[in-house]
C-alpha positions as CSV (number, residue, x, y, z in Angstrom):
1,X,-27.1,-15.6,-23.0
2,X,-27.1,-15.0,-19.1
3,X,-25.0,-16.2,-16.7
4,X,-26.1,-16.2,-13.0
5,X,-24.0,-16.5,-10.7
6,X,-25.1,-17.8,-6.9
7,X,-22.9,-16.9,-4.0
8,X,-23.0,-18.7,-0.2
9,X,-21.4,-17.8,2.8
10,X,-20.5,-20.5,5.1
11,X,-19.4,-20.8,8.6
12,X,-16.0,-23.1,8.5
13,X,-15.7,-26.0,11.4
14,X,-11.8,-26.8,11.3
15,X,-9.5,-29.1,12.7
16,X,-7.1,-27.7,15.1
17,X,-4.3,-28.8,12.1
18,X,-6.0,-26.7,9.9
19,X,-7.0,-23.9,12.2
20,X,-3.4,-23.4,12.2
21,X,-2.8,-23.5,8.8
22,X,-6.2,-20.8,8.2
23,X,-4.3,-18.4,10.8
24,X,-0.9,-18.8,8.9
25,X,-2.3,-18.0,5.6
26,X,-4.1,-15.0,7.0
27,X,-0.7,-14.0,8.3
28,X,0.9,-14.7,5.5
29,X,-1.7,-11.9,3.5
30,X,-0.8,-9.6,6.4
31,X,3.2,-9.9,5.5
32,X,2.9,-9.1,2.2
33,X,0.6,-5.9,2.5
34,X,2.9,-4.9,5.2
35,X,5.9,-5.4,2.7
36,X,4.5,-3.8,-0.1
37,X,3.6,-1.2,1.6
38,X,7.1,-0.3,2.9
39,X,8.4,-0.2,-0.8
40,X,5.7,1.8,-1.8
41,X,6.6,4.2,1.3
42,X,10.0,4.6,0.7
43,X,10.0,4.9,-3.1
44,X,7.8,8.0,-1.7
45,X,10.4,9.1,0.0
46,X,12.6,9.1,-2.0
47,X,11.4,10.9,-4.2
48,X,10.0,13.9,-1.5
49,X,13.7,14.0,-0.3
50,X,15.2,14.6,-3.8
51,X,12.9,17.0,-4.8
52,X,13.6,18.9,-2.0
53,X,16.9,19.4,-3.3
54,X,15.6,20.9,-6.6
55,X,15.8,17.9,-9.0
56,X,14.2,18.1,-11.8
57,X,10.8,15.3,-12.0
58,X,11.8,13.6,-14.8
59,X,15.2,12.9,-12.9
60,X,13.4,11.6,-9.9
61,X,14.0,8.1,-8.5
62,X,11.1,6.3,-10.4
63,X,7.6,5.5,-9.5
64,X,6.6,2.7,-7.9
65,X,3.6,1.1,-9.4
66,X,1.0,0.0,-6.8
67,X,-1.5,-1.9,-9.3
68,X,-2.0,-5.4,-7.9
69,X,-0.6,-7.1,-11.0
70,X,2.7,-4.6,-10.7
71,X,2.6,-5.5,-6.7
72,X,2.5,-9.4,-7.5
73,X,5.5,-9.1,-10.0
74,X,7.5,-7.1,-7.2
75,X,6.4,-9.7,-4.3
76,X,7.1,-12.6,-6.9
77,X,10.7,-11.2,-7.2
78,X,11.5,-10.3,-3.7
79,X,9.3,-13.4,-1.7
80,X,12.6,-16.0,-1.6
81,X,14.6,-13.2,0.7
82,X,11.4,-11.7,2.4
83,X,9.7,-14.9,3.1
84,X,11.5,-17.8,2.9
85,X,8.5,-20.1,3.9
86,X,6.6,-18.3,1.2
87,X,6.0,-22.0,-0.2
88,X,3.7,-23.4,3.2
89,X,1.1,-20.9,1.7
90,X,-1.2,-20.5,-1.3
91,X,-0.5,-17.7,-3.7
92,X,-4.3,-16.5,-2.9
93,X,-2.7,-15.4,0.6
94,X,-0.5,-13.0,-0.9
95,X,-2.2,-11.9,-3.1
96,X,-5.2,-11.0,-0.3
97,X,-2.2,-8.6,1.4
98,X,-1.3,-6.9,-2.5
99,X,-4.8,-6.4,-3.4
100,X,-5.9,-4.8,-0.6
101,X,-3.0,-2.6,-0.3
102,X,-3.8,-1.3,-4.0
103,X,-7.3,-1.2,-3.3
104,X,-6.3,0.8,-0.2
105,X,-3.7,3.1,-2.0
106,X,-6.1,4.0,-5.0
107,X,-8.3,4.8,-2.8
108,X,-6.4,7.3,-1.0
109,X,-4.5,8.5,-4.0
110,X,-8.7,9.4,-5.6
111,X,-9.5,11.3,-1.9
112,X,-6.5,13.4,-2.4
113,X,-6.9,14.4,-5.9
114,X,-10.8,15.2,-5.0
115,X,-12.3,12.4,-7.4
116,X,-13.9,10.4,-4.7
117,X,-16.6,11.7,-2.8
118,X,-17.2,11.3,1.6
119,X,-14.7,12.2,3.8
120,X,-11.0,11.8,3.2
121,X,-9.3,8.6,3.2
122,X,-6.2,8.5,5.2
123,X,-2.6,6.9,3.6
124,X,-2.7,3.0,4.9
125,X,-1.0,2.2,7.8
126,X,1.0,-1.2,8.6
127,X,-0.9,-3.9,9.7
128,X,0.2,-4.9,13.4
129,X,-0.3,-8.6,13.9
130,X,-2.7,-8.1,17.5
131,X,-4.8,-5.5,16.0
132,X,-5.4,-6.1,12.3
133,X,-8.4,-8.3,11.1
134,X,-8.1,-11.9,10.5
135,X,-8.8,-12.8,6.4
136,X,-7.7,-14.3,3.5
137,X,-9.6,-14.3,-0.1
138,X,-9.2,-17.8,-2.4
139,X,-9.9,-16.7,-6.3
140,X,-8.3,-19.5,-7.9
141,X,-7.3,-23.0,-8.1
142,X,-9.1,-25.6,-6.4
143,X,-11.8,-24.3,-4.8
144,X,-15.3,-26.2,-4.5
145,X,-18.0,-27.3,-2.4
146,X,-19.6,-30.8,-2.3
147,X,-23.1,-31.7,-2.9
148,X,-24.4,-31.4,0.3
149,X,-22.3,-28.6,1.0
150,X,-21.1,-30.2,4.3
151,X,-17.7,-29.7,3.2
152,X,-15.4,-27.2,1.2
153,X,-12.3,-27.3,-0.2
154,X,-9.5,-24.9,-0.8
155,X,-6.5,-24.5,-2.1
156,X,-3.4,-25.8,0.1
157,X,-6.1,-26.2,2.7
158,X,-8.1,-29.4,1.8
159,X,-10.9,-30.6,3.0
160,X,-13.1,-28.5,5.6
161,X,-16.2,-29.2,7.2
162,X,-18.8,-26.2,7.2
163,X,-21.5,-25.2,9.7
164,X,-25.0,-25.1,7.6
165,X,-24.9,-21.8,5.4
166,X,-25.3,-18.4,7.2
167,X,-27.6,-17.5,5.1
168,X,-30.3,-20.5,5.6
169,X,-29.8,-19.6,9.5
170,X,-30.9,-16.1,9.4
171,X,-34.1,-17.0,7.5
172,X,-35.0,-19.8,9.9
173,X,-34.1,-17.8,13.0
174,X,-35.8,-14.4,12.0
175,X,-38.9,-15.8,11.4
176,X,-39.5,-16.9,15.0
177,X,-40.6,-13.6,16.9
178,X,-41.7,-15.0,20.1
179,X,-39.6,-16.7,22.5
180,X,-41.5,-19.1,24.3
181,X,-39.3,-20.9,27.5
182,X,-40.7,-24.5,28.2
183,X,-38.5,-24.6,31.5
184,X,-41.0,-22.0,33.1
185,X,-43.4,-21.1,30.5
186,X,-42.3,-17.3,29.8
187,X,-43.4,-15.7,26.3
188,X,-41.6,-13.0,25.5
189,X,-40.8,-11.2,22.6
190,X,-37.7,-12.6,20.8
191,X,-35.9,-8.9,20.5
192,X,-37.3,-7.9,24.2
193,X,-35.7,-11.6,25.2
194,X,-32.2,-10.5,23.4
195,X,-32.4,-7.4,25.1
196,X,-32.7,-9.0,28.2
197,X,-30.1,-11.6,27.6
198,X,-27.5,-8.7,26.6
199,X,-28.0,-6.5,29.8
200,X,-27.6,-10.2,31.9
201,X,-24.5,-10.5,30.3
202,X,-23.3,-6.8,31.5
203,X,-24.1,-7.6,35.0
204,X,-22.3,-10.7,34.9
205,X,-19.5,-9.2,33.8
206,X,-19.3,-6.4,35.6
207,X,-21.3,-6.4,39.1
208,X,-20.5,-2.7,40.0
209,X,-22.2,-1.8,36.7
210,X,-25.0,-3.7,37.1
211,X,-25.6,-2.1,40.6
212,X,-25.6,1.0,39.0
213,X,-27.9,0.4,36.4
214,X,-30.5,-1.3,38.3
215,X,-30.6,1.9,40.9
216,X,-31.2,4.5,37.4
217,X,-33.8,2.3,36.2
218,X,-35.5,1.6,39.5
219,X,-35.2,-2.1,39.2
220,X,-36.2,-4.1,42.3
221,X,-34.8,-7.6,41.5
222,X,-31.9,-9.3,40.0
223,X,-31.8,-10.8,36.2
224,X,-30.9,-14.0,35.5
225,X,-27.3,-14.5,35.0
226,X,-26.9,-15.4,31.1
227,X,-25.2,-18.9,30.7
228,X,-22.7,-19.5,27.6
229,X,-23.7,-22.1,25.3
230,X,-27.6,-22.2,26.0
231,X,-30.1,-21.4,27.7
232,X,-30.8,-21.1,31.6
233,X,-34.5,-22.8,32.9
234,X,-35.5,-22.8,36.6
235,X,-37.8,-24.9,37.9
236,X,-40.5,-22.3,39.3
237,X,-44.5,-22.1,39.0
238,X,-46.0,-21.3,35.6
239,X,-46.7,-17.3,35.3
240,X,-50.2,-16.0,34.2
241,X,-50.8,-15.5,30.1
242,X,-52.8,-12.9,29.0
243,X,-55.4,-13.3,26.3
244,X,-52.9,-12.0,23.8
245,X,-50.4,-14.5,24.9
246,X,-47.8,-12.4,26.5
247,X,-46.5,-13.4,29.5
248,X,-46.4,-10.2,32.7
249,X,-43.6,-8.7,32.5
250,X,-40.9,-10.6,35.0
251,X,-37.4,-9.7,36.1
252,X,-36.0,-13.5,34.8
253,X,-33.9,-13.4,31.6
254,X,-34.9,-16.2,29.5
């Protein structure tokens, strides 16, 4: 017997209230890898320093295991003193921060001894709260997604309303390979359009760019600056279609 299993991604609409509680769980994945990590370090430590002084290995201060379940039973032992709000939080967030450290230090520990192949994979470095990324994995408990998969629930979280699935967009979007503006009747290709839309975006960020730019490439008029949210029309004559349906080329971003 076969069992298939179908996976969806899903872009998640929350409340402010849960926003909140999304970023606190993330941060609460970012503790505990940060945590772990520091054990892990100075248990290394340790042990560098004494053998420096000639002690024998077997004499050494012992190994710290950095195997998720091993990780888990440390962080279960230590969270009261580390993390005394440990309890605001699912499990899955700390156990996000310890698997990925482990991932992260087998990794590294496989690059040194020459059993992985690529280029070497550095030791891992503490997670700074500005800089790392945002994310937090949910494996267990109460995790599901109704029927018309408007909504999903997770553990601790509840209840959150989903955007239509990432997946579905992509193959309704990408099919569409002419962009055709009703605002001014431009057709343009939907790349060549993105293209265009990207390089408005520069310009209206940054002018003194733009003027630079526009003198290498020999332009002789001004895109269209690009407007958040949507699209920008203009109310101007219709331009000229060719028999293949492309519009001339025009300086106007749609």
């Amino acid at each position: 017997m076969t069992t298939t299993h179908q996976a969806y991604r899903f872009a998640l609409d929350p409340t402010p209230t849960q926003a909140r509680d999304l970023a606190r769980h993330c941060g609460a994945a970012r503790v505990a890898f940060n945590w772990a990590l520091a054990r892990v370090k100075a248990v290394l430590g340790q042990r560098a320093a004494e053998a420096t002084y000639g002690i024998e290995e077997v004499e050494l201060t012992s190994n710290l295991s950095w195997s998720s379940p091993a990780l888990r039973r440390a962080w279960n032992a230590a969270k009261s003193d580390v993390a005394p709000w440990w309890a605001e939080c699912s499990k899955e967030s700390y156990n996000t921060g310890l698997d990925n450290l482990a991932r992260a230090l087998n990794n590294w520990a496989h690059s040194r001894e020459g059993r992985s192949k690529g280029r070497k994979v550095g030791f891992p470095r503490f997670k700074a709260k500005r800089r790392a990324s945002v994310s937090c994995r949910f494996t267990t408990g109460t995790i599901r997604v109704d029927p018309g998969r408007h909504h999903v629930t997770l553990p601790r979280l509840g209840s959150i309303k989903t955007h239509e699935s990432t997946r579905k967009l992509a193959r309704r979007m990408l099919h569409i390979r002419v962009f055709r503006c009703e605002g001014c009747g431009l057709v343009l290709d939907r790349d060549l359009n993105a293209a265009r839309n990207l390089a408005a975006l520069v310009r209206h960020v940054d002018p003194q760019w733009a003027g630079d730019a526009k003198q290498a490439r020999g332009a002789d008029r001004t895109t269209t600056p690009w407007v958040a949210g949507g699209v920008e029309t203009r109310t101007q004559p219709r331009q000229q279609v060719d028999q293949t349906g492309t519009a001339e080329p025009q300086g106007s971003t749609a």
